[in-house]
N, C-alpha and C positions, 0 to 999 in steps of 0.2 A: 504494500500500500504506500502511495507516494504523501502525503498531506505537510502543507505547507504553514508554519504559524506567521501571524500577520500581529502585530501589535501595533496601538494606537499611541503614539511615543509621546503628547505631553503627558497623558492618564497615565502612560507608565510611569514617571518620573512623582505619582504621586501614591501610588501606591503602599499598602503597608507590609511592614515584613513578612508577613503569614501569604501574604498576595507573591509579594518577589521571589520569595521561596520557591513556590510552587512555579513561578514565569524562570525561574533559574533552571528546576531541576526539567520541567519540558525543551528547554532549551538546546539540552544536550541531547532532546533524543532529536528533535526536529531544528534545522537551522534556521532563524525568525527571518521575517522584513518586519523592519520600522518605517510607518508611514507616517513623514513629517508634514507640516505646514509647509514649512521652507526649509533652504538652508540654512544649517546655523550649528556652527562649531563646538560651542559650547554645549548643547542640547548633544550632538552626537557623542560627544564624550563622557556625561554623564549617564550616558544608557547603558554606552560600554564596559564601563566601569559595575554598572549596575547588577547587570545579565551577567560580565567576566567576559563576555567574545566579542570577535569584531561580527556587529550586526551587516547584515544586506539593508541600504535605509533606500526610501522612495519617497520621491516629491508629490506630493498633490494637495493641489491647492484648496480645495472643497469638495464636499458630501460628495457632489456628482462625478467628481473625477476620481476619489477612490471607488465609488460603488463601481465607473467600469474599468477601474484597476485590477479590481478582486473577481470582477467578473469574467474577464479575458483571463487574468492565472487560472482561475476555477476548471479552462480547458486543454491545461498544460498538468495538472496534479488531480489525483482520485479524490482527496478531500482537501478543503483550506479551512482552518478556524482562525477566526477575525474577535481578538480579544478589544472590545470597546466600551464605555460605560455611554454610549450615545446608539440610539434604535436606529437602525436599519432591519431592511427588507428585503431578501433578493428571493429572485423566482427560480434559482438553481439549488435542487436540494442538497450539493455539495459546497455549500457555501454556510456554514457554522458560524451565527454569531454570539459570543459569550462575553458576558459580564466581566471582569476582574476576579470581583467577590462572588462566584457563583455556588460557594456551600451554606446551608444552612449556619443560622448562628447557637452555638450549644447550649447559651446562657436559656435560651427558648424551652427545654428541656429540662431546668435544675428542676422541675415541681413535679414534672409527667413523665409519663412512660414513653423511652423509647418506642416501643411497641407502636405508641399513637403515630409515629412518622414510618412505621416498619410498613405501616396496614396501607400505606400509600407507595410503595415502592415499585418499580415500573417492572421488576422481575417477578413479583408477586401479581400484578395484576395483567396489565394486557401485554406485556411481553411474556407471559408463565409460560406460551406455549414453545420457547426457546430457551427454558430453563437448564438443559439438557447441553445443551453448546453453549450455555455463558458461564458454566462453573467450573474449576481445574478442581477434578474430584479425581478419586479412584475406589468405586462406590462396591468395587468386589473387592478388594484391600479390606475396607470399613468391615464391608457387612459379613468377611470372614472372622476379624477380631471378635464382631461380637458375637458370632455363633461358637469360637472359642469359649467365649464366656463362658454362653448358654448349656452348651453340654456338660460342662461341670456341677450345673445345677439342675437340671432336666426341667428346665423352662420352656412351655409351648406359648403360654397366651400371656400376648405382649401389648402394649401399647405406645405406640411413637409419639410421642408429644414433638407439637410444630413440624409434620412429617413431611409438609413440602408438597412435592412430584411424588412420593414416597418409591423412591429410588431406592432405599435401603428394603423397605415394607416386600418389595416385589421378589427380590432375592432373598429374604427370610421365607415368604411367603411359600415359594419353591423349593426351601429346605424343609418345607413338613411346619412350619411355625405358624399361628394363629394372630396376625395383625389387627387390632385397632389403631387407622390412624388418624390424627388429631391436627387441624389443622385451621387459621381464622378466617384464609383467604380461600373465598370460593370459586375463583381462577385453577389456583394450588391444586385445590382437589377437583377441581373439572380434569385439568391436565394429567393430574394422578390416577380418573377414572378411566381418563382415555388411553394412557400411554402406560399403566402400570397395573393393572385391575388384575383379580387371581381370586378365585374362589378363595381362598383363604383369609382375605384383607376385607375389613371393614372400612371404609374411611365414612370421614363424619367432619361438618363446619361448624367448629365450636370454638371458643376459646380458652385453652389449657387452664386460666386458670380460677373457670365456672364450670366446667363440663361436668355433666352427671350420667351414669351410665347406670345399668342397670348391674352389672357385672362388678363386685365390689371386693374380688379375690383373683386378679390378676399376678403371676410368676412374677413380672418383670414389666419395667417401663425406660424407656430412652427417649435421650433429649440430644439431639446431634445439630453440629456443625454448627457449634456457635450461634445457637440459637434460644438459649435461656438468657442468652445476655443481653438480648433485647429489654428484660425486665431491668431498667435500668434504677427502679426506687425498690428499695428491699420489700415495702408492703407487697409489692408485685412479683418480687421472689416468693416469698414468704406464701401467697394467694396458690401459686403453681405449686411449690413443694410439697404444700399442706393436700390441696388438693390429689395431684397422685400418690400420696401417702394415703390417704382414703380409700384408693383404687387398687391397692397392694395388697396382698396376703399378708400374715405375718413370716417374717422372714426374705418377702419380694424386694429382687434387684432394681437400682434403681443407676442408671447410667446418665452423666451429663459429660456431652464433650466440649471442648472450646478449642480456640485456638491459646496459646501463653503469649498473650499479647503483651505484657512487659518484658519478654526479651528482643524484640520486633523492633529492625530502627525505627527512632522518630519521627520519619519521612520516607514512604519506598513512591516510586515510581516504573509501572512497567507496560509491558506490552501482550498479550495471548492474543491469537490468531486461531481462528476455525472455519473448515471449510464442509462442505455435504454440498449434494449438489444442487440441491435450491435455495441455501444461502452461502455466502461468502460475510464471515466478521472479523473485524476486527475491534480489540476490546482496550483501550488505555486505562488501568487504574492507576490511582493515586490516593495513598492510605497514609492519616497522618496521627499520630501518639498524642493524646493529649490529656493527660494524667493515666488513669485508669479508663480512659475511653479512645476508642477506636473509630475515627472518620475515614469513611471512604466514601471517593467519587468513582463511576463508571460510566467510561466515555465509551456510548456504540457505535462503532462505524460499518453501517451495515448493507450489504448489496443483494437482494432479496428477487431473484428471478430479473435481472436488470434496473430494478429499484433501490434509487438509494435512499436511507433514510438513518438519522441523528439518533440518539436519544442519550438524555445524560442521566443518571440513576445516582442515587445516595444513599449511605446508610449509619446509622450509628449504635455501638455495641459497648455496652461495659463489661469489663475485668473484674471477676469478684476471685479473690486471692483463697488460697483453699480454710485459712482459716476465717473468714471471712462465712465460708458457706458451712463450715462446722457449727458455730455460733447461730448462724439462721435456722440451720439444723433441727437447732438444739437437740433431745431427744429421738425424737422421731425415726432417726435415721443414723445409725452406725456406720461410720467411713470402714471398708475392707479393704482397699488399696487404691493407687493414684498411677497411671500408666503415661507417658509421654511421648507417645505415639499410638502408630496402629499395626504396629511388626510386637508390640507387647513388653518394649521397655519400659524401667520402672520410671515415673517423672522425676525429674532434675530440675526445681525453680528457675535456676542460671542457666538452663543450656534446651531443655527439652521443646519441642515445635508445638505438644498440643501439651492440654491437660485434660485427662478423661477420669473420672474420681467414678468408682463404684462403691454403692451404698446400700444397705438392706434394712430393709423396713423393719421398725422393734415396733409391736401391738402387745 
C-alpha cells in the first residue's frame, strides 16, 4: 500500500506533545509533505526540527489550491491522509481527512465505564462482519491452552463471557464442550450465529454483568482477550465477577485473560496487512500507555471488491494488577495459578506478554 501523509504546517507548529508524538512516530513509517502558505524559512525549520527529518514542503496558497493539490496526489498513491484542524470535502474516497486531536479524551471516562464507548466500537458493530481479518489472533493456540485446562478438571458446560464472533466457543464446541456465549453487541452474535454456530453453543445478547440464566451450576467460565478490562470502575468488575460466581458450581473454573499491558512500550506504532479475495486491508494501529490504561486507535484502509473505504476505530482498556483482582475477589474466588502466555508458562510481572489468572469458585 502506497499512502502519503500531508500535514497542515502552521496547525502543526501548534500542536501538543501527545499530538507531535504520534505526527513523529507516523513519520517514520510514511515520509510527510508540508503544505505551507508561503515560503518562509523560519517556518521550514521549525517543522524540521519538530518531526526530526527533512520534510517534502508545498506551496499553496489557498483552500482551493491545496484541495487540487491533494486531489491530483490522490492519483499517484493508494491512500493520502490530510492531517488538518480546518473541514474539507473531497469526493475521492482515498483522500482521508483527520483532525490533529482525533482520540477521545480519557478524562471523559474517570466516572463511567469503559464498556459505554466499547458498545460503540466500529468492530463490534457494522464492521463485526470483518472481525475475523482485523484481529492478529491464533484462536487454535488459545483455545488449545484452555482445553488443556479443561481436561484436568472434566469440565463440559462453559460459558464465554464477552464471547465476541465466539471464535474460541466454535473450537471448544467441536471438542465435545457445551458453550454458552455471552455477549452485548448484537452484531457480535449475529456474526457469531453466522460464521461460528455448532449445535453445541448457545449464544445469547446480554450483558455479562446482569445476565441471568437458568443454568446456575456451570464447570467453568472465560473471559478472553482483554476483555474484562473494558470494566474500567471496579463497581463494574465487581457486577461481572459476582455475577458469574453465581453461574459456577462450587469448585467452577473461572479464567480471565489480558494482555500485561504494563510491560508494553509507552507508544507502539505499527502496520498488519490482510488479504482474501474480496477484501484487501490494510490496518495502522497506534496504542498508547497511559497509566494503567490502554489507548488505541485503528486506522482501516480498506479495498473491498474495488471499493475503497476509511474507517478509524478506538478503544480503551484498563490494567487491573493481579492483586488488585485478589482484593475485588475477595472470597469468592480462590487464585490457583497465573500463566503468561498461551504455550503455558508461568506469569513473570516484568517480562510475560499476557496474564491469564485461573480461579475456582468457593460456595
Amino acid at each position: 500500500m502506497s499512502l502519503k501523509l500531508v500535514f497542515h504546517a502552521e496547525e502543526l507548529l501548534k500542536i501538543n506533545d501527545s499530538e507531535l508524538n504520534f505526527c513523529k512516530k507516523i513519520s517514520k513509517l510514511f515520509k510527510p509533505i508540508i503544505i505551507l502558505d508561503k515560503k518562509d524559512v523560519s517556518i521550514e525549520d521549525s517543522i524540521t526540527k519538530k518531526i526530526e527529518q527533512i520534510p517534502l514542503f508545498e506551496y499553496e496558497k489557498n483552500k482551493q489550491e491545496i484541495q487540487v493539490f491533494l486531489l491530483n496526489l490522490s492519483n499517484q498513491e493508494d491512500w493520502i491522509i490530510f492531517f488538518t484542524n480546518d473541514n474539507y470535502i473531497f469526493s475521492k474516497n482515498n483522500i482521508v481527512v483527520l483532525k490533529y486531536h482525533f482520540w477521545e479524551d480519557l478524562n471523559k471516562y474517570k466516572h463511567i465505564s469503559f464498556t459505554e464507548h466499547a458498545k460503540h466500537k466500529l468492530l463490534y458493530n457494522e464492521f463485526s462482519y470483518n472481525y475475523m481479518n482485523s484481529i492478529a489472533n491464533n484462536t487454535n493456540l488459545e483455545t488449545k491452552f484452555l482445553i488443556n485446562i479443561f481436561k484436568k478438571e472434566n469440565i463440559v458446560n462453559i460459558i464465554d463471557c464477552c464471547c465476541g464472533v465466539g471464535r474460541h466457543d466454535y473450537i471448544l464446541a467441536q471438542n465435545g464442550y457445551h458453550i454458552t456465549g455471552i455477549d452485548i453487541s448484537p452484531k457480535q452474535i449475529e456474526t457469531a450465529n453466522m460464521i461460528h454456530s455448532h449445535d453445541n453453543i448457545n449464544y445469547i445478547i446480554s450483558d455479562v454483568r446482569n445476565f441471568r440464566l437458568k443454568k446456575r451450576n456451570f464447570d467453568a467460565s472465560i473471559c478472553m482477550w482483554t476483555t474484562y478490562n473494558y470494566f474500567s470502575q471496579i463497581s463494574d468488575l465487581k457486577l461481572f465477577l459476582n455475577n458469574v460466581w453465581e453461574h459456577l458450581k462450587n469448585n467452577g473454573l473461572m479464567i480471565l485473560e489480558s494482555k500485561n499491558i504494563p510491560i508494553l512500550d509507552k507508544e507502539r506504532l505499527y502496520m498488519r496487512n490482510k488479504e482474501t479475495n474480496d477484501i484487501s486491508m490494510n490496518l495502522l494501529v497506534y496504542k498508547r500507555i497511559l497509566g494503567n490504561v490502554q489507548n488505541s486507535q485503528y486506522f482501516y484502509f480498506i479495498n473491498e471488491k474495488g471499493q475503497k473505504k476509511f474507517l478509524l476505530d478506538e478503544e480503551f482498556v484498563r490494567f487491573y494488577y493481579l492483586d488488585e483482582l485478589i482484593n475485588i475477589l475477595d472470597n469468592k474466588f480462590k487464585l490457583i495459578t497465573v500463566y503468561g502466555n498461551f504455550y503455558g508458562d508461568l506469569y513473570n510481572p516484568n517480562k510475560s506478554e499476557r496474564m491469564i489468572s485461573v480461579w475456582r469458585a468457593v460456595k
